[in-house]
Backbone as CSV, one residue per row, in Angstrom:
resi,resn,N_x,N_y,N_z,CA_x,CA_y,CA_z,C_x,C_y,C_z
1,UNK,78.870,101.869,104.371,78.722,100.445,104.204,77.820,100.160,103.024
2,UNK,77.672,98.868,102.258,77.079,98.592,101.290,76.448,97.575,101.661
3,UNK,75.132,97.155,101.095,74.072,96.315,101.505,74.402,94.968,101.548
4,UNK,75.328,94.551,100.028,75.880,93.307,99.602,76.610,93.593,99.059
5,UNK,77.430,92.429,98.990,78.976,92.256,97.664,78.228,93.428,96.411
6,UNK,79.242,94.576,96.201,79.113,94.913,95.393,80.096,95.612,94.461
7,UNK,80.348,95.261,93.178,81.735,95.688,92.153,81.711,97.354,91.912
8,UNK,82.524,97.947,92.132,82.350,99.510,92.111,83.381,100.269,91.359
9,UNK,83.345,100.926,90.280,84.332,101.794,90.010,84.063,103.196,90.179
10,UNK,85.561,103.366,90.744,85.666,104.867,91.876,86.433,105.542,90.965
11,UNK,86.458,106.828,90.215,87.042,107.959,89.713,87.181,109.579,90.107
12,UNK,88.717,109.262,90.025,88.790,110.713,90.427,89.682,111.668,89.312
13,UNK,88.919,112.813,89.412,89.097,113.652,87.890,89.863,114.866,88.659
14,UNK,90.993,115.492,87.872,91.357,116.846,88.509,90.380,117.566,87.656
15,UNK,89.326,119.234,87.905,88.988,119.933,86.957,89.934,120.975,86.799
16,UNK,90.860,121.217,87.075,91.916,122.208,86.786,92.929,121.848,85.330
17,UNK,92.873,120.901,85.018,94.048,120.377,84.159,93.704,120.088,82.730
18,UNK,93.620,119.954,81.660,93.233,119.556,80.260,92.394,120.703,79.734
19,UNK,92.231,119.984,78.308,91.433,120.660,77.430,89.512,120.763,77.742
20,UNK,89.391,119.788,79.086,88.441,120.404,79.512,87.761,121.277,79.582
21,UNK,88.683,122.231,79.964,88.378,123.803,81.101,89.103,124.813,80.492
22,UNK,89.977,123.922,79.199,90.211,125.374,78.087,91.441,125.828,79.129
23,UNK,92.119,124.763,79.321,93.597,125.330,79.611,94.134,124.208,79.518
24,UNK,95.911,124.756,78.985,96.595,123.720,77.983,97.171,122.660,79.199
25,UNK,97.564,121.366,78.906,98.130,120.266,79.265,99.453,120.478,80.037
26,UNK,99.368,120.926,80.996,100.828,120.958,81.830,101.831,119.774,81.831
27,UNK,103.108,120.328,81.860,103.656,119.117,81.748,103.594,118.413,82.416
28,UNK,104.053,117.184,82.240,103.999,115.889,83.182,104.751,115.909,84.397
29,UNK,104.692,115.959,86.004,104.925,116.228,86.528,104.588,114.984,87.890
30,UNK,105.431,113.268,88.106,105.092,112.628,88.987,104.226,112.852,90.386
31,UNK,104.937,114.031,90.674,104.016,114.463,91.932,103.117,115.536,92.098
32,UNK,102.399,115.750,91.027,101.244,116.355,90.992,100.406,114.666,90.101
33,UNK,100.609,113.322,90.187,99.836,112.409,89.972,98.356,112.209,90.654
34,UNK,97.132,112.261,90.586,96.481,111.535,91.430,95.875,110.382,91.711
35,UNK,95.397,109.416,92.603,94.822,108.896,92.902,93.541,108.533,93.680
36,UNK,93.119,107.875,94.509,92.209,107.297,94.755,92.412,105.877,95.830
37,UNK,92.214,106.452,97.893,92.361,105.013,98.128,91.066,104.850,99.035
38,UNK,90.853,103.402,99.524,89.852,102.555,100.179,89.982,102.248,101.174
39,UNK,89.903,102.861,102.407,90.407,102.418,103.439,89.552,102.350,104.481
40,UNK,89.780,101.555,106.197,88.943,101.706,106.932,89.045,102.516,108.236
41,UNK,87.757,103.367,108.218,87.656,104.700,108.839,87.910,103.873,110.414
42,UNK,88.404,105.214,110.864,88.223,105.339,112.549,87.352,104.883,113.373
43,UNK,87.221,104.442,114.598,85.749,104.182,115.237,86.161,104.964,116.513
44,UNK,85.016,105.616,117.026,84.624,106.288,118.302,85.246,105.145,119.271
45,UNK,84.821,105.904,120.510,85.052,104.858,122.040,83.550,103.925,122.113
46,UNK,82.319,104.370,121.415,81.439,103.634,121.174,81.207,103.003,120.375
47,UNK,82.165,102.668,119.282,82.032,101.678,118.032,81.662,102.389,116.906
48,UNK,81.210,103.486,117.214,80.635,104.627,115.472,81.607,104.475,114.880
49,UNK,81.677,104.579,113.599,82.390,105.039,112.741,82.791,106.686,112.208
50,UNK,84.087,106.951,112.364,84.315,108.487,112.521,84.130,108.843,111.534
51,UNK,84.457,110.143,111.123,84.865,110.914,109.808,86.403,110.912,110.064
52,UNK,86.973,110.819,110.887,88.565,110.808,110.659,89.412,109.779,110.656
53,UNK,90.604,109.628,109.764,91.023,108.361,108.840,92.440,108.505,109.281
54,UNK,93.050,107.475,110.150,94.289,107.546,110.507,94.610,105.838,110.226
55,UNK,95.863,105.885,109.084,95.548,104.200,108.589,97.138,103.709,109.593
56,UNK,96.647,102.845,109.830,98.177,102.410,111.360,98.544,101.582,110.628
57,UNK,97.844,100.478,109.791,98.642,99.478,109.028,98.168,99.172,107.847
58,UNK,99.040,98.468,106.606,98.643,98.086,105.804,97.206,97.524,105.914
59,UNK,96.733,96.621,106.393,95.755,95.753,106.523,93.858,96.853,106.922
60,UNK,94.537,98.002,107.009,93.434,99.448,107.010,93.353,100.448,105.758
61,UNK,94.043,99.269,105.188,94.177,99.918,102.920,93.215,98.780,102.700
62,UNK,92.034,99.153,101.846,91.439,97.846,101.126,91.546,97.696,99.705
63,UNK,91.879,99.248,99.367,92.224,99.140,97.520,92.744,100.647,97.472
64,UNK,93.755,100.535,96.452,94.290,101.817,96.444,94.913,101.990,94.842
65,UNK,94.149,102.683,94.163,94.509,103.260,92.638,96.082,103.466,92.441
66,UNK,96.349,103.471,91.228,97.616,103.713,90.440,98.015,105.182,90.492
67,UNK,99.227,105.537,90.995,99.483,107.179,90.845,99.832,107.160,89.584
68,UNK,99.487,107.224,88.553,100.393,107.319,86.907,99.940,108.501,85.855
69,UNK,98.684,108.952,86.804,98.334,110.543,85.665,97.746,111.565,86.411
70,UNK,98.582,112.593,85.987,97.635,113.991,86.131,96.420,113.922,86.534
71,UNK,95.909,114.089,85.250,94.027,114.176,85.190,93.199,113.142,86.029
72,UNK,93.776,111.991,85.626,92.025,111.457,86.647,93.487,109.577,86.705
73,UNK,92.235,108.883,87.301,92.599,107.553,88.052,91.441,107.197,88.406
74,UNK,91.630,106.002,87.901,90.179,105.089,88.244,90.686,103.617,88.893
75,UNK,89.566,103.676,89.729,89.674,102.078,90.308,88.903,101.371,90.323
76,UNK,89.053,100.002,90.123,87.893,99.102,89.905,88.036,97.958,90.927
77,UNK,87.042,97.679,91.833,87.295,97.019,93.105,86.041,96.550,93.314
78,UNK,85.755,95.492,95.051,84.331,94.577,94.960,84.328,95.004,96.354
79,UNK,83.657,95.779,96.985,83.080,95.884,98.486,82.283,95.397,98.895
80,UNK,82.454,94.742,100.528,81.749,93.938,100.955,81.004,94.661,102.115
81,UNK,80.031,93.815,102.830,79.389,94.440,103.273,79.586,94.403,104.620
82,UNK,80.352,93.532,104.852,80.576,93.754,106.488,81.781,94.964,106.886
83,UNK,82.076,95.661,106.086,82.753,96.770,106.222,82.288,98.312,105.919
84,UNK,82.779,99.242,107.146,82.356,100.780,106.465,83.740,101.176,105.805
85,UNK,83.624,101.890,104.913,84.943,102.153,103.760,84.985,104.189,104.056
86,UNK,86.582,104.409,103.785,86.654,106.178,103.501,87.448,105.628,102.287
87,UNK,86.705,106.575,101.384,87.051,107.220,100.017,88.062,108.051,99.677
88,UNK,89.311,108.172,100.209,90.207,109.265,100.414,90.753,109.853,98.862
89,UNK,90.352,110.562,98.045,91.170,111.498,96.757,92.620,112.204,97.012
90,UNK,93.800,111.844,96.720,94.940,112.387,97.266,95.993,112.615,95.987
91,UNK,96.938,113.421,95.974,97.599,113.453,95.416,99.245,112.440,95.293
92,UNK,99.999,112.521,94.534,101.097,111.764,95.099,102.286,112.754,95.957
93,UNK,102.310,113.821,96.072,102.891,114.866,96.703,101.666,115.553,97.893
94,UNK,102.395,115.311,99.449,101.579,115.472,100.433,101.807,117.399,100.462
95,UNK,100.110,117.730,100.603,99.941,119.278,100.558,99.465,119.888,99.133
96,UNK,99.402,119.269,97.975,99.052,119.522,96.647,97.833,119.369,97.041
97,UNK,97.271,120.830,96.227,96.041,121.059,96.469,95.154,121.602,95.045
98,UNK,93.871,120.874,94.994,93.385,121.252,93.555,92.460,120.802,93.273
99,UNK,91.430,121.456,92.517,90.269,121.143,92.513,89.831,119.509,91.957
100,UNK,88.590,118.724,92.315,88.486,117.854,91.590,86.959,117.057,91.882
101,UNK,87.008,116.286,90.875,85.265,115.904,90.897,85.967,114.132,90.932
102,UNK,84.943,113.789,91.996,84.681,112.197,92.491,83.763,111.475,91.826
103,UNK,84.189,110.600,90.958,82.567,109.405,90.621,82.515,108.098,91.273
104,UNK,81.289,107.268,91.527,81.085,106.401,92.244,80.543,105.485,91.430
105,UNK,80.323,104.634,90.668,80.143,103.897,89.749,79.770,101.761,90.420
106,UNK,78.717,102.005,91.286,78.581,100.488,91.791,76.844,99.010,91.148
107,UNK,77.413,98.594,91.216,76.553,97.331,90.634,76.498,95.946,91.798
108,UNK,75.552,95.336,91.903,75.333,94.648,93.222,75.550,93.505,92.275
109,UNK,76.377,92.821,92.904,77.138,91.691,92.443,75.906,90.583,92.925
């Protein structure tokens, strides 16, 4: 959860892919795309908030990045505070697996 309204950009980087890490540019390949979504976590039988993320409906997406590249995807979104949020990093092909680094980028509106 966040204290107050606050504007946040969320990035997610593959480190396996580019001239980064000194290995060449694979081809372009839709479902090795990644993204980045916002959604709201699980709650216990006591109201906690889980670690596990099962989304039943649209309306349990609060923002969800563009699948359109390889390497990284960024999102730029405003979280509020009466909500706890999961950060989910996913690919566009379910089971693709690969290394990658998360940034969190927020400013209190």
């Amino acid at each position: 959860q966040v204290p107050r309204k606050t504007a946040a950009m969320i990035m997610i980087e593959r480190t396996d892919t580019g001239d980064k890490v000194g290995v060449l540019e694979p081809t372009y390949n839709a479902a090795q795309t990644i993204g980045v979504t916002i959604a709201k976590p699980e709650r216990d039988n006591d109201g906690a908030v889980c670690r596990r993320l099962v989304v039943h409906k649209e309306d349990d997406i609060f923002a969800e990045s563009e699948f359109t590249d390889m390497q990284e995807s960024v999102l730029f979104t405003t979280l509020s505070p009466e909500n706890p949020y999961a950060i989910v990093p996913s690919s566009a092909q379910p089971g693709l697996v690969a290394p990658y680094q998360l940034s969190i980028y927020s400013s209190v509106e």
